[in-house]
N, CA and C atoms of all chains as a GROMACS GRO file, in nm:
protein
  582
    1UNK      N    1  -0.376  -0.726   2.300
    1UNK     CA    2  -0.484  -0.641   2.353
    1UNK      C    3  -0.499  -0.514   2.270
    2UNK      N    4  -0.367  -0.418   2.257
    2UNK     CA    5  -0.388  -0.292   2.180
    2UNK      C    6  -0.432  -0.339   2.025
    3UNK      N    7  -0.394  -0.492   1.970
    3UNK     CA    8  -0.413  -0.512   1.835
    3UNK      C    9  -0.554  -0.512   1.825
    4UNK      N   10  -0.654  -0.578   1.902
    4UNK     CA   11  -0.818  -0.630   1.921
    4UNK      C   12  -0.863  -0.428   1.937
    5UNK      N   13  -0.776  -0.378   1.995
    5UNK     CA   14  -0.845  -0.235   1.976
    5UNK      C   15  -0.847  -0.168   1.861
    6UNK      N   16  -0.733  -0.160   1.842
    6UNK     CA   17  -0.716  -0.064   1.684
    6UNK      C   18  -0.802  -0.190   1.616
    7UNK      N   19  -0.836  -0.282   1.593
    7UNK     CA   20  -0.888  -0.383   1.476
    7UNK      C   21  -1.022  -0.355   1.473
    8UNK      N   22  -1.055  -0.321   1.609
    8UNK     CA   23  -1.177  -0.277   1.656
    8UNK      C   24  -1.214  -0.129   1.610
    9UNK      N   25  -1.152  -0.080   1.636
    9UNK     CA   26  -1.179   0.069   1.582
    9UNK      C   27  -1.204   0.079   1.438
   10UNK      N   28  -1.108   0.025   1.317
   10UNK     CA   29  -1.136   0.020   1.238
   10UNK      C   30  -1.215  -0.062   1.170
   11UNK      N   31  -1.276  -0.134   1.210
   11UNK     CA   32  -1.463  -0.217   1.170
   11UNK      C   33  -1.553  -0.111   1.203
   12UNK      N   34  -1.529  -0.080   1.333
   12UNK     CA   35  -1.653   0.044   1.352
   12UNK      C   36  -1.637   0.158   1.229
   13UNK      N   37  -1.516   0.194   1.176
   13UNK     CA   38  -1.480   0.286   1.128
   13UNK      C   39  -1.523   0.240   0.976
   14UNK      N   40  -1.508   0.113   0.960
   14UNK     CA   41  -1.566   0.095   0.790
   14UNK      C   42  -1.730   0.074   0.824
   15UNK      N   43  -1.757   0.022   0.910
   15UNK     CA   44  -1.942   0.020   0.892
   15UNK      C   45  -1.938   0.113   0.911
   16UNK      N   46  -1.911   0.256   1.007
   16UNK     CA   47  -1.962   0.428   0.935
   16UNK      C   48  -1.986   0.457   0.831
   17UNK      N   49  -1.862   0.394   0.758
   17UNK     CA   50  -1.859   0.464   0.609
   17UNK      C   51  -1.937   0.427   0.523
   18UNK      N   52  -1.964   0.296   0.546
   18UNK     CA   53  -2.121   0.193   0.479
   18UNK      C   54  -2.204   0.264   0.513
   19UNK      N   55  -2.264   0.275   0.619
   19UNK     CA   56  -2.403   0.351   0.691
   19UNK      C   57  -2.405   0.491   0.621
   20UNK      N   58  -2.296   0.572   0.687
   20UNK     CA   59  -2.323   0.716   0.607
   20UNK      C   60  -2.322   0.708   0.459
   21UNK      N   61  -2.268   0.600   0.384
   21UNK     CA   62  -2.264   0.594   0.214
   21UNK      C   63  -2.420   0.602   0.205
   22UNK      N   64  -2.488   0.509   0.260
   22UNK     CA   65  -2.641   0.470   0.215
   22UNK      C   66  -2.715   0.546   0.246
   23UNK      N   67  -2.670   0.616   0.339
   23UNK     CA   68  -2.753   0.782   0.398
   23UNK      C   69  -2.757   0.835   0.287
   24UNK      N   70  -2.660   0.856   0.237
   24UNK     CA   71  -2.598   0.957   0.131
   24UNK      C   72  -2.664   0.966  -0.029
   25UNK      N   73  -2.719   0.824  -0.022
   25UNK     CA   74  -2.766   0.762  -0.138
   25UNK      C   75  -2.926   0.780  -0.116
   26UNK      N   76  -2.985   0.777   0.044
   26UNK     CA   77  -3.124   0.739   0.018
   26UNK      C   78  -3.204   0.897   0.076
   27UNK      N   79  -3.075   0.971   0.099
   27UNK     CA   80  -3.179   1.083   0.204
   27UNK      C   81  -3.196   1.200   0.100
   28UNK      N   82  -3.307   1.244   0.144
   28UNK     CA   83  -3.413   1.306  -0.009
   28UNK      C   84  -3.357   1.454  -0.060
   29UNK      N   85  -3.244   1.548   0.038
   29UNK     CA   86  -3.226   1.661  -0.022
   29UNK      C   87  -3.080   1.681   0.037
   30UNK      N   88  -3.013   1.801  -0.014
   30UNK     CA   89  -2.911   1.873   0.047
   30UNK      C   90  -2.873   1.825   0.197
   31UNK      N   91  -2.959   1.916   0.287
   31UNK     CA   92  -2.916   1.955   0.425
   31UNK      C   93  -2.949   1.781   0.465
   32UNK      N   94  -2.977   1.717   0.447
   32UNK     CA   95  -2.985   1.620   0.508
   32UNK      C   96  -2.894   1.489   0.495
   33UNK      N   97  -2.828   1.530   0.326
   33UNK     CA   98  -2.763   1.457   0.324
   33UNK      C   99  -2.602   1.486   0.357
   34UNK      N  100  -2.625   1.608   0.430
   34UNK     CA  101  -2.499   1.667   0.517
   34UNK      C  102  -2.456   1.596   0.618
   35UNK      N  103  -2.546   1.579   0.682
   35UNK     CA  104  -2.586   1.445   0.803
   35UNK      C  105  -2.512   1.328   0.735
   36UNK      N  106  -2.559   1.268   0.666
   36UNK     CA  107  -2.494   1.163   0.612
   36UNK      C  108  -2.338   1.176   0.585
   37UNK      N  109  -2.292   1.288   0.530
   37UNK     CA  110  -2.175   1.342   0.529
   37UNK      C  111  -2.101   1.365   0.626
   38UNK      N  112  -2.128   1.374   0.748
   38UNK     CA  113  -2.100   1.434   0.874
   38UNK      C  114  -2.030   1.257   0.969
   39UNK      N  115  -2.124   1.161   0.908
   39UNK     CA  116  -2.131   1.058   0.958
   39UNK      C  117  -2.021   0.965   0.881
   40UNK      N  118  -1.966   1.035   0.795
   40UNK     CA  119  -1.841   0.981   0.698
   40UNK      C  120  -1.730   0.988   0.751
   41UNK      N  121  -1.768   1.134   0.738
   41UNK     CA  122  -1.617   1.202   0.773
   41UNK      C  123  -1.539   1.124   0.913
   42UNK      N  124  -1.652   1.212   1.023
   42UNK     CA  125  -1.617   1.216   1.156
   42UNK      C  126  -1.625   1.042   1.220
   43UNK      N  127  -1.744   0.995   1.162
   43UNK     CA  128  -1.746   0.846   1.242
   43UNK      C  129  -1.678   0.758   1.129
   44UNK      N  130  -1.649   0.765   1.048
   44UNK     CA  131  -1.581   0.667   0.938
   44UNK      C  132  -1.440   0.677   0.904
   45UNK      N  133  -1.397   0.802   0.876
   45UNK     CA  134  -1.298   0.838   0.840
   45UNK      C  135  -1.180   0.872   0.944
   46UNK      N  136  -1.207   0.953   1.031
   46UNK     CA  137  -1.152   0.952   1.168
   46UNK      C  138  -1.118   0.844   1.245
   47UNK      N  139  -1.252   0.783   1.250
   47UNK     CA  140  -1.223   0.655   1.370
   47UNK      C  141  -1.143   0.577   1.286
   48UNK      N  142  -1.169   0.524   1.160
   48UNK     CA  143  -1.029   0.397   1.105
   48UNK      C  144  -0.890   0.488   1.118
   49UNK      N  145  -0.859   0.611   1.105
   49UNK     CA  146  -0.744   0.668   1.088
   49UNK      C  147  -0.692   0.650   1.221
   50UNK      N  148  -0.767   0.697   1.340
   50UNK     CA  149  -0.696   0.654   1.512
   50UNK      C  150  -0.682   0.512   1.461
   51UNK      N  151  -0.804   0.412   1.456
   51UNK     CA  152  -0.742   0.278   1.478
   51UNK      C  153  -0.646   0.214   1.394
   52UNK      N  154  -0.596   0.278   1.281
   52UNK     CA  155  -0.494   0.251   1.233
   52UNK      C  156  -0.380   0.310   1.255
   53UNK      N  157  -0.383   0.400   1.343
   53UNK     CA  158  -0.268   0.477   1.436
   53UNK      C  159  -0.237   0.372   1.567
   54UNK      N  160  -0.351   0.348   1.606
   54UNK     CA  161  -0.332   0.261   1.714
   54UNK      C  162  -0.307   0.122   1.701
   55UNK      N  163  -0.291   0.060   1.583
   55UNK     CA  164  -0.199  -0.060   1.560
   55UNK      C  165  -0.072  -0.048   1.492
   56UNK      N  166  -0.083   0.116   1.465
   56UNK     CA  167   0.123   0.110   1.421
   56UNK      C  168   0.198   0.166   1.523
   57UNK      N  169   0.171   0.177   1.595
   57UNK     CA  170   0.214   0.168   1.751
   57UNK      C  171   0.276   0.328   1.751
   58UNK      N  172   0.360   0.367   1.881
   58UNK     CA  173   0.415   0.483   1.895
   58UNK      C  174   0.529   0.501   1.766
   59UNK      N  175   0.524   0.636   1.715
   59UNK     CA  176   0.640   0.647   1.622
   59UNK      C  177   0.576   0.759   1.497
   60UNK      N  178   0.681   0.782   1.390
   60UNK     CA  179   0.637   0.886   1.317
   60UNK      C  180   0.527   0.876   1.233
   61UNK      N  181   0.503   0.748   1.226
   61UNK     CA  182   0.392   0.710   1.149
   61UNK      C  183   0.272   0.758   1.194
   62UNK      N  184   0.240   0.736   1.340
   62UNK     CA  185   0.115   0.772   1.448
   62UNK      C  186   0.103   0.898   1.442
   63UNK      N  187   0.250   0.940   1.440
   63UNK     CA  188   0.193   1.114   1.466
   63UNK      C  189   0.148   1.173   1.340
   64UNK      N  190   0.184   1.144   1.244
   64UNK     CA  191   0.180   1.146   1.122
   64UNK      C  192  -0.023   1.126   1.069
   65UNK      N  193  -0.073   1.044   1.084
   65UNK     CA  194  -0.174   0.984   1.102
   65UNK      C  195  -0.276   1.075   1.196
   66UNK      N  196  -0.206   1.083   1.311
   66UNK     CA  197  -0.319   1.169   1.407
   66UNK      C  198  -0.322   1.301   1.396
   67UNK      N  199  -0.198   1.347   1.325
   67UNK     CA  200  -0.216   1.491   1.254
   67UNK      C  201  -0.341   1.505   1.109
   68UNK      N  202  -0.341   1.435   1.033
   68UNK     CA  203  -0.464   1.414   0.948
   68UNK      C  204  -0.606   1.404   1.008
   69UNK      N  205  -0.580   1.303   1.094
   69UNK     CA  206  -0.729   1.316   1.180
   69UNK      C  207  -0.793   1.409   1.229
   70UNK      N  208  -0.646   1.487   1.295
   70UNK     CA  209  -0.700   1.675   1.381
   70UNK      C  210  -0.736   1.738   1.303
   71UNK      N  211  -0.654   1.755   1.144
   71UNK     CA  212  -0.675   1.831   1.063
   71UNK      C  213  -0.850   1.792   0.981
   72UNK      N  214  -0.898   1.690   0.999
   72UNK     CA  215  -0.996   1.697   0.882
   72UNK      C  216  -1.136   1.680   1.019
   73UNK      N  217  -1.060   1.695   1.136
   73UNK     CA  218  -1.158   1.694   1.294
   73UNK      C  219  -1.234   1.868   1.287
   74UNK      N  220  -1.113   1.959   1.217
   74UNK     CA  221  -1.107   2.046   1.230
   74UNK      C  222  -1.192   2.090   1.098
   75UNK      N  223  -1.175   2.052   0.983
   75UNK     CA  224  -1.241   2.099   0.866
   75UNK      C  225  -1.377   2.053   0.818
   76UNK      N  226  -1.408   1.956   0.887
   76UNK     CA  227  -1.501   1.928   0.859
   76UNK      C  228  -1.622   1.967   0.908
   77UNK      N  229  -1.604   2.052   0.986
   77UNK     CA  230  -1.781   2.137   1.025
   77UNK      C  231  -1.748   2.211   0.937
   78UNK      N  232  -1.657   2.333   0.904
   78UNK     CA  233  -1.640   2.437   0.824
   78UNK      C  234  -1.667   2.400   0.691
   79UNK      N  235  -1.640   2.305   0.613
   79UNK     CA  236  -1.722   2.263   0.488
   79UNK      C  237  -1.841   2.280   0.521
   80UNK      N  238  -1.889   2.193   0.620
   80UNK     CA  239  -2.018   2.148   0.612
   80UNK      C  240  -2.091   2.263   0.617
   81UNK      N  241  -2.077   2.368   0.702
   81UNK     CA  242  -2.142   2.514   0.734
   81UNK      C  243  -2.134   2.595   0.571
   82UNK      N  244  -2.011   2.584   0.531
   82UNK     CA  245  -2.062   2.646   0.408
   82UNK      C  246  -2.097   2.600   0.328
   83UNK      N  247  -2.095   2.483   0.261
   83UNK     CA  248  -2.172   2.398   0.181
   83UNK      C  249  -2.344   2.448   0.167
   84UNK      N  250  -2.395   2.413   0.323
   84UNK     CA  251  -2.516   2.443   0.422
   84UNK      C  252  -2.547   2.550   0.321
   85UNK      N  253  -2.513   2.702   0.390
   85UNK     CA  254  -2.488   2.810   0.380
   85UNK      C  255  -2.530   2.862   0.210
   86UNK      N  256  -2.463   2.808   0.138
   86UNK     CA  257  -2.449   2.800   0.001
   86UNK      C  258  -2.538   2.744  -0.064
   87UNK      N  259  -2.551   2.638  -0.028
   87UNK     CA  260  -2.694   2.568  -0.081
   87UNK      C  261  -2.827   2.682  -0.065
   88UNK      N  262  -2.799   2.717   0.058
   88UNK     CA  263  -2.980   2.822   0.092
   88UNK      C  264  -2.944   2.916   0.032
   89UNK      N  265  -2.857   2.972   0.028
   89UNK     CA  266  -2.825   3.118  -0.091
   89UNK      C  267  -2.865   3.079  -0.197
   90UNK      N  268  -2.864   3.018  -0.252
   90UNK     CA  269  -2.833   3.019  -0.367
   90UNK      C  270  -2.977   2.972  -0.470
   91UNK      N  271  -3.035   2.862  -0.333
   91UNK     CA  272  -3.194   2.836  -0.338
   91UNK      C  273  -3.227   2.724  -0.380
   92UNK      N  274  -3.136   2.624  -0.330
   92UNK     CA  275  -3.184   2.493  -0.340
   92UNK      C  276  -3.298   2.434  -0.189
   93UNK      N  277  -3.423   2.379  -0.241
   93UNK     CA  278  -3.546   2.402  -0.198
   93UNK      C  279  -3.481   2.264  -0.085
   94UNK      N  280  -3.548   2.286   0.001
   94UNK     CA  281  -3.583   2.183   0.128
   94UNK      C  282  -3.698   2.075   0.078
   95UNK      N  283  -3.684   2.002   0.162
   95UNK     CA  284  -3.718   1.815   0.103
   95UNK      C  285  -3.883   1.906   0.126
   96UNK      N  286  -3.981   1.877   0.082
   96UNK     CA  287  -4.132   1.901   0.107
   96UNK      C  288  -4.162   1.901   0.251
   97UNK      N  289  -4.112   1.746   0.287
   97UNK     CA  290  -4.222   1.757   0.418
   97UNK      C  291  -4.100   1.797   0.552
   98UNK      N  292  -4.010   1.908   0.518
   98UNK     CA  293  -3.940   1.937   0.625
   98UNK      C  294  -4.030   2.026   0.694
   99UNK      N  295  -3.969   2.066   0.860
   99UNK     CA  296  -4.123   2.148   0.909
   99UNK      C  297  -4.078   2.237   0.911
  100UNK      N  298  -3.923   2.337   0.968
  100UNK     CA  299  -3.888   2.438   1.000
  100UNK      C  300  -3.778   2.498   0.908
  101UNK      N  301  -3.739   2.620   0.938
  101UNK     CA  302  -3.659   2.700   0.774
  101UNK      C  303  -3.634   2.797   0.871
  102UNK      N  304  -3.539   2.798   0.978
  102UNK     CA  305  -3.462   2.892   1.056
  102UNK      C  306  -3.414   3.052   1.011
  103UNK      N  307  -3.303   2.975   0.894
  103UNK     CA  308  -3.249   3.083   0.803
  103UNK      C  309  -3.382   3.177   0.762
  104UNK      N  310  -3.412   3.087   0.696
  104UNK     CA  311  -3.512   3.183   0.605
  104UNK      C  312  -3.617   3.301   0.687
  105UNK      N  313  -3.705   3.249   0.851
  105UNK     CA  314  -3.734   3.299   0.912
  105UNK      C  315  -3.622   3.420   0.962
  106UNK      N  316  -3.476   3.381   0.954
  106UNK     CA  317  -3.436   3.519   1.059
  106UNK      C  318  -3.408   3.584   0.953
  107UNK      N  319  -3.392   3.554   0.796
  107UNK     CA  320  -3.366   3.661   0.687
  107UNK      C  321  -3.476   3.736   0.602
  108UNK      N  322  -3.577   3.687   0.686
  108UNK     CA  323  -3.745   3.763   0.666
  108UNK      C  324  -3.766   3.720   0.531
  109UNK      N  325  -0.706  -1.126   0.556
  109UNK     CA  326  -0.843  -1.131   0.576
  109UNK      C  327  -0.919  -0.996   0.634
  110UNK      N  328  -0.884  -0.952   0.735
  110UNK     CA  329  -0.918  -0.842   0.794
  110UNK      C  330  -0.904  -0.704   0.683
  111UNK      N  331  -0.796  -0.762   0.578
  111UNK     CA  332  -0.791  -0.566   0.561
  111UNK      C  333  -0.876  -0.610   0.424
  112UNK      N  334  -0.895  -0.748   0.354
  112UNK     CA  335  -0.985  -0.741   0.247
  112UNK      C  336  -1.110  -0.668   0.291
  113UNK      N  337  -1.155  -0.725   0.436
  113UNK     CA  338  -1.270  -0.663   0.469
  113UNK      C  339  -1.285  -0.500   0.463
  114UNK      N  340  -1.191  -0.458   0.526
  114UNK     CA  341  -1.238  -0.288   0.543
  114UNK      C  342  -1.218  -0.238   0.464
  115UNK      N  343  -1.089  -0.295   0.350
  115UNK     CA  344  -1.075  -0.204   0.207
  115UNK      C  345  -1.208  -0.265   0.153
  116UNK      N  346  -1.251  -0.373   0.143
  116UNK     CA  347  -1.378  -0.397   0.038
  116UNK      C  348  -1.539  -0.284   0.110
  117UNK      N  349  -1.495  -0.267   0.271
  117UNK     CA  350  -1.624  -0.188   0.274
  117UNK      C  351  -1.583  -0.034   0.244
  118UNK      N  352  -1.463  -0.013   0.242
  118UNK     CA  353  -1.458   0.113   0.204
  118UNK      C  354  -1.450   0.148   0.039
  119UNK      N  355  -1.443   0.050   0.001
  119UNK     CA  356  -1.477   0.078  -0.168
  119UNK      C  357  -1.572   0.089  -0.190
  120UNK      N  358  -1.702  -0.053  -0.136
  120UNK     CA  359  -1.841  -0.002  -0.165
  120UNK      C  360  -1.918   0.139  -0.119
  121UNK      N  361  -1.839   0.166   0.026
  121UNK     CA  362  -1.884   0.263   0.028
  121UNK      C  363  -1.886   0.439  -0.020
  122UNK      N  364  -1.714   0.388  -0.119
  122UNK     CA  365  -1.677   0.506  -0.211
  122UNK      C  366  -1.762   0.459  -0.343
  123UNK      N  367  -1.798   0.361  -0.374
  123UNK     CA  368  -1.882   0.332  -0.515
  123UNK      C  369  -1.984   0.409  -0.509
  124UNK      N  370  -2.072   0.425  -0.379
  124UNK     CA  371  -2.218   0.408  -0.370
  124UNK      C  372  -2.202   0.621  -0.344
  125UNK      N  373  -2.112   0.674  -0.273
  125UNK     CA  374  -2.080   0.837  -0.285
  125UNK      C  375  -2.044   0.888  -0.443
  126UNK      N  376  -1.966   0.740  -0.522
  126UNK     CA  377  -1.967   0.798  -0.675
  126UNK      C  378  -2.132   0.806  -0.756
  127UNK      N  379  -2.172   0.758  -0.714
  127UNK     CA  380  -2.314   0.730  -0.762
  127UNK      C  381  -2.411   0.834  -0.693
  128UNK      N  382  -2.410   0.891  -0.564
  128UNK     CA  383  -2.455   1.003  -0.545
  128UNK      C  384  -2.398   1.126  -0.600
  129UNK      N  385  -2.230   1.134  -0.642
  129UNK     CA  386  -2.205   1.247  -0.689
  129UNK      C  387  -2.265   1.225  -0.850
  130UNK      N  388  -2.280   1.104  -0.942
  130UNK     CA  389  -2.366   1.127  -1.036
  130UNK      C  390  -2.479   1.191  -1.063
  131UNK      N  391  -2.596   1.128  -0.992
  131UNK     CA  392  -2.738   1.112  -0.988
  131UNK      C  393  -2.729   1.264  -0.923
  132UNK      N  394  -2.695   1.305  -0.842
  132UNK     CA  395  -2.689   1.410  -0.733
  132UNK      C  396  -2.762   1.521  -0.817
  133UNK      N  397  -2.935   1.576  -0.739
  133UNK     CA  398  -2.967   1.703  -0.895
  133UNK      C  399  -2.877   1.823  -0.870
  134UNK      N  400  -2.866   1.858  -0.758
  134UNK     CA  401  -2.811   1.992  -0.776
  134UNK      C  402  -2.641   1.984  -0.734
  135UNK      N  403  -2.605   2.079  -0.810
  135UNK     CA  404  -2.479   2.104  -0.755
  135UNK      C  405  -2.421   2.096  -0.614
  136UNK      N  406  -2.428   2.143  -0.489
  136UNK     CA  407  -2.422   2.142  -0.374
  136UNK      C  408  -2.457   1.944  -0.312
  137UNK      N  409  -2.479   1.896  -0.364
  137UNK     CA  410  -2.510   1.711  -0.365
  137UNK      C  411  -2.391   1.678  -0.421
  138UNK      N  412  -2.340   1.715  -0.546
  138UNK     CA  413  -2.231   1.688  -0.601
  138UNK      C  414  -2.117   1.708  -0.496
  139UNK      N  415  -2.127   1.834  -0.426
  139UNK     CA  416  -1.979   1.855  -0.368
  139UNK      C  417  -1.980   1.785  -0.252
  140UNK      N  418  -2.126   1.754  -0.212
  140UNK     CA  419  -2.099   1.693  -0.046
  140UNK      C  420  -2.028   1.558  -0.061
  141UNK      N  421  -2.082   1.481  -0.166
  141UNK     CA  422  -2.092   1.372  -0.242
  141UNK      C  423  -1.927   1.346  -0.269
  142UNK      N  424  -1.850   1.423  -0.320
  142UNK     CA  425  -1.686   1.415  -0.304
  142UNK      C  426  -1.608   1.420  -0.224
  143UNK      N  427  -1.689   1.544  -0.110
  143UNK     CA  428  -1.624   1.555  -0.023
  143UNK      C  429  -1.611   1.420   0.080
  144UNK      N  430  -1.776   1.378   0.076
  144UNK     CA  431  -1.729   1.181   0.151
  144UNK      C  432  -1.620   1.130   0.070
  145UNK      N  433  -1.646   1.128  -0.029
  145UNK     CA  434  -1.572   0.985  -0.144
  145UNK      C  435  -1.410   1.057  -0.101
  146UNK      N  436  -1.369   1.156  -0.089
  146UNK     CA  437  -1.246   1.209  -0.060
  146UNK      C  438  -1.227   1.165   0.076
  147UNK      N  439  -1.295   1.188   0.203
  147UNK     CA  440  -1.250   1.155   0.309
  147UNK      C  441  -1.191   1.020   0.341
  148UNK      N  442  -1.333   0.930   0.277
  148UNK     CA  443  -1.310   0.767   0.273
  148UNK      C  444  -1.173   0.718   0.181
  149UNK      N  445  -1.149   0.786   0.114
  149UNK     CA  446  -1.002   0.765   0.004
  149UNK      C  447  -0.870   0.804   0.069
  150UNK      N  448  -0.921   0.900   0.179
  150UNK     CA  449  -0.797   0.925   0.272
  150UNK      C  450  -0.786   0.796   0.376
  151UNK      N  451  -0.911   0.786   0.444
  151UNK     CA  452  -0.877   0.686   0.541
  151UNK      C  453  -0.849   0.528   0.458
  152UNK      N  454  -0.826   0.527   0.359
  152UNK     CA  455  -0.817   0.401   0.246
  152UNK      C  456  -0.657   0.456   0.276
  153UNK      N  457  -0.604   0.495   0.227
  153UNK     CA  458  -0.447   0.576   0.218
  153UNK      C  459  -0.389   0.572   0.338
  154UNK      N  460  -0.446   0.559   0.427
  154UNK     CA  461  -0.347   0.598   0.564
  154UNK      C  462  -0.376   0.453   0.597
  155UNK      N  463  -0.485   0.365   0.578
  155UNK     CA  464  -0.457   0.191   0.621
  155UNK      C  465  -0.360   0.135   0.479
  156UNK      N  466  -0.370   0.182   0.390
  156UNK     CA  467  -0.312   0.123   0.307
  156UNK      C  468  -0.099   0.140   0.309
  157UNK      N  469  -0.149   0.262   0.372
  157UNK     CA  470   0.012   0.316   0.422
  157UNK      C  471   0.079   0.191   0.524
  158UNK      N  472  -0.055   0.208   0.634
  158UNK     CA  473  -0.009   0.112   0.748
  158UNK      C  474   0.039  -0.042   0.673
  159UNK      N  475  -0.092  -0.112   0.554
  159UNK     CA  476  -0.012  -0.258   0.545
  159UNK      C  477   0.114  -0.224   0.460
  160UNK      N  478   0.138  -0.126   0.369
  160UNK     CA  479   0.265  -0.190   0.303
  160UNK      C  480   0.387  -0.104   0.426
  161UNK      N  481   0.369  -0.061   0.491
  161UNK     CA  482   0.435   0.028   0.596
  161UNK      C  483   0.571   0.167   0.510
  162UNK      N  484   0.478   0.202   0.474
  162UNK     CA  485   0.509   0.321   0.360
  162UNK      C  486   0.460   0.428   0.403
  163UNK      N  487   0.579   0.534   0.447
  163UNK     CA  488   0.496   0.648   0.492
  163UNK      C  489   0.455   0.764   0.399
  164UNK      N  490   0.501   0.753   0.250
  164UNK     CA  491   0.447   0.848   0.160
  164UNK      C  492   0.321   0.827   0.148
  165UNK      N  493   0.206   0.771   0.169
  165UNK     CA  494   0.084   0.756   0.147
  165UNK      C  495  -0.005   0.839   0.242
  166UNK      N  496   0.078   0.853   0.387
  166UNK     CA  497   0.040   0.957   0.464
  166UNK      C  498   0.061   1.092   0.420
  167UNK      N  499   0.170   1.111   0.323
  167UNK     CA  500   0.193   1.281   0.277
  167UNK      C  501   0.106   1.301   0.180
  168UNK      N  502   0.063   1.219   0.080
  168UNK     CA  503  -0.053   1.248  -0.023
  168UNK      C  504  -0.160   1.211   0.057
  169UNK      N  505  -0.184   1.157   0.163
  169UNK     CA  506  -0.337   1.166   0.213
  169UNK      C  507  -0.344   1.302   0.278
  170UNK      N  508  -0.210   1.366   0.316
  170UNK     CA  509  -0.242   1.492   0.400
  170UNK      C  510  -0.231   1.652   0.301
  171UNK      N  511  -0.165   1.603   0.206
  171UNK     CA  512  -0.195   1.685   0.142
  171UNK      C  513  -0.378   1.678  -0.003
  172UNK      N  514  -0.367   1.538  -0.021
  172UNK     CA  515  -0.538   1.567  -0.047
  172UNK      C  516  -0.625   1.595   0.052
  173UNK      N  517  -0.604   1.580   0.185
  173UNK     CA  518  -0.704   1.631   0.273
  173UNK      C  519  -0.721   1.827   0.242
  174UNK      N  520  -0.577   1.878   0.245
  174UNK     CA  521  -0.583   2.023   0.266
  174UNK      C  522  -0.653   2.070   0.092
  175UNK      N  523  -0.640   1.973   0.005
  175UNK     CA  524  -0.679   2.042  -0.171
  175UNK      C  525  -0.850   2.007  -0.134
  176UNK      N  526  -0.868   1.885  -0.064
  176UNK     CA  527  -0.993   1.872  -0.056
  176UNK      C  528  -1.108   2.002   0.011
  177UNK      N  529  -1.046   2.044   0.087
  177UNK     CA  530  -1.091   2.131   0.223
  177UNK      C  531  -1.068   2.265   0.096
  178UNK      N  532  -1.014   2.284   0.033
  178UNK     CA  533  -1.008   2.407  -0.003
  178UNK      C  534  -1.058   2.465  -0.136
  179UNK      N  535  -1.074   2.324  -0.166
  179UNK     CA  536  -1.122   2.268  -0.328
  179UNK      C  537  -1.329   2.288  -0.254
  180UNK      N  538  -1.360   2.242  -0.193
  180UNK     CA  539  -1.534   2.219  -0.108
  180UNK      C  540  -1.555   2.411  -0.068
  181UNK      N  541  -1.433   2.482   0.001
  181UNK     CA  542  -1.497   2.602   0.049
  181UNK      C  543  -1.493   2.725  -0.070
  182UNK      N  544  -1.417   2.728  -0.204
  182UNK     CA  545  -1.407   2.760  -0.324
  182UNK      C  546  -1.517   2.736  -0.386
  183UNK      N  547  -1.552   2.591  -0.373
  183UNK     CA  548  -1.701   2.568  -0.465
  183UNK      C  549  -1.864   2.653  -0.401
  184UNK      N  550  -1.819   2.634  -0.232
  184UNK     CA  551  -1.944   2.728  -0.195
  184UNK      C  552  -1.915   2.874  -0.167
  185UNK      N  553  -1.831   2.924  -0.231
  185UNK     CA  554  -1.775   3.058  -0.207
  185UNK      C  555  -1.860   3.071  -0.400
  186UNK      N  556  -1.856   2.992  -0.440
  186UNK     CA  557  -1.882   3.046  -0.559
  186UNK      C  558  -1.996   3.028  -0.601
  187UNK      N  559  -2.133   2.938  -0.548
  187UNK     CA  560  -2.193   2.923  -0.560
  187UNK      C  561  -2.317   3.022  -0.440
  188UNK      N  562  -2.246   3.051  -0.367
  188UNK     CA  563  -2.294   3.161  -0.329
  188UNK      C  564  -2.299   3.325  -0.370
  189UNK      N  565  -2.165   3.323  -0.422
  189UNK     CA  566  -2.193   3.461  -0.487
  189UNK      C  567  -2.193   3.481  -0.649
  190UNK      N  568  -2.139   3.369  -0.718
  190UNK     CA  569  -2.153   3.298  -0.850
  190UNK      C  570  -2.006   3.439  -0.882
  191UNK      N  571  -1.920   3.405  -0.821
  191UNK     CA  572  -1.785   3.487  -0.824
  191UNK      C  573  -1.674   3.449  -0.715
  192UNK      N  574  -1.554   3.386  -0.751
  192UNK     CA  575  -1.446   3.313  -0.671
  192UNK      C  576  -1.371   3.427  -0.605
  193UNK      N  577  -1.346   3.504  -0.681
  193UNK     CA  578  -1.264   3.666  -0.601
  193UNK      C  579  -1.334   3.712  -0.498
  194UNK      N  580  -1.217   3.753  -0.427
  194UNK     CA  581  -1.305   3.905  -0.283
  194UNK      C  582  -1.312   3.789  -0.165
   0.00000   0.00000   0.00000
C-alpha cells in the first residue's frame, strides 16, 4: 500500500517536471516563465523527493530527504521574488499583450 | 521499469530547461532556466540515492540545493544593481 503511494507520488512528480519543462520552453517572457519555474520546483521536484522518502521508509535516509524538500519549500519563492524583482529593475520588457504592470504603476 | 520511467522523464525534462537556458534572450531566462534544471537534478539525486541506497547523494543534493539558492540570489543582486557588494 505505502509502495503504490510513494510510486504514485513520484509519476505525479516526473509529469510536473515534463509540464513545467514545456512551460518553460513555450511561455513568451520572463515573469511568466517563473510560473513555469514555480511548477518545477514545488510540484516536480518536491513531490518526487516526499515520494521517494515515502518508499525508503522511516530512517536517516527520510529525514535526510525531507530536510531538502523543507529547505528548497523554503527557497524557492525567495529566488523567484528576486529573480521577478531583478528582471523589472533592470528592464526586461513584459510579453506585449500582458494587460497590467503593478510595479511599474506603484513606482510612478 | 518504473525508475527508467521517471529518470527518462526527468532527463527530458532537464534537456528541454537546457535548451531554454540556451535560446533564453535575456539574462534573467537564463537563471530561471538553471534554477529548474538544478532543482530537477536534485530530485534525480535523491531517487537515484534511494535505488543504489547510498546516502552520499543526499549530501551533494543538499549541498547543491544551498550553492544553487545562493548562486540565483547573487545573480539578481547583481543584475539589479550591476554590483555584487553591499
Amino acid at each position: 500500500m505505502i509502495e503504490i503511494a510513494g510510486m504514485a507520488l513520484l509519476a505525479i512528480g516526473a509529469a510536473c517536471s515534463l509540464i513545467g519543462s514545456i512551460g518553460l520552453l513555450r511561455f513568451p517572457d520572463v515573469y511568466t516563465r517563473l510560473h513555469a519555474n514555480t511548477v518545477i520546483v514545488v510540484g516536480g521536484a518536491i513531490t518526487s523527493i516526499i515520494g521517494t522518502s515515502v518508499l525508503g521508509g522511516l530512517g536517516s535516509f527520510t529525514l535526510k530527504a525531507l530536510l531538502i524538500a523543507l529547505f528548497m519549500f523554503i527557497t524557492a519563492p525567495v529566488t523567484s521574488h528576486a529573480i521577478a524583482r531583478a528582471a523589472h529593475r533592470s528592464g526586461v520588457r513584459l510579453w506585449e499583450k500582458s494587460v497590467v504592470d503593478k510595479l511599474k504603476e506603484a513606482e510612478g | 521499469m518504473m525508475e527508467i520511467v521517471v529518470l527518462g522523464a526527468m532527463l527530458l525534462a532537464g534537456a528541454m530547461c537546457a535548451a531554454r537556458a540556451v535560446i533564453g534572450p535575456t539574462a534573467p531566462d537564463r537563471v530561471v532556466a538553471i534554477d529548474a534544471l538544478v532543482a530537477i537534478s536534485i530530485s534525480a539525486m535523491v531517487f537515484l540515492g534511494f535505488y543504489y541506497n547510498a546516502q552520499i547523494y543526499l549530501d551533494v543534493a543538499l549541498v547543491y540545493a544551498m550553492l544553487s539558492f545562493i548562486g540565483s540570489i547573487a545573480v539578481a543582486k547583481y543584475l539589479e544593481r550591476e554590483d555584487v557588494g553591499a
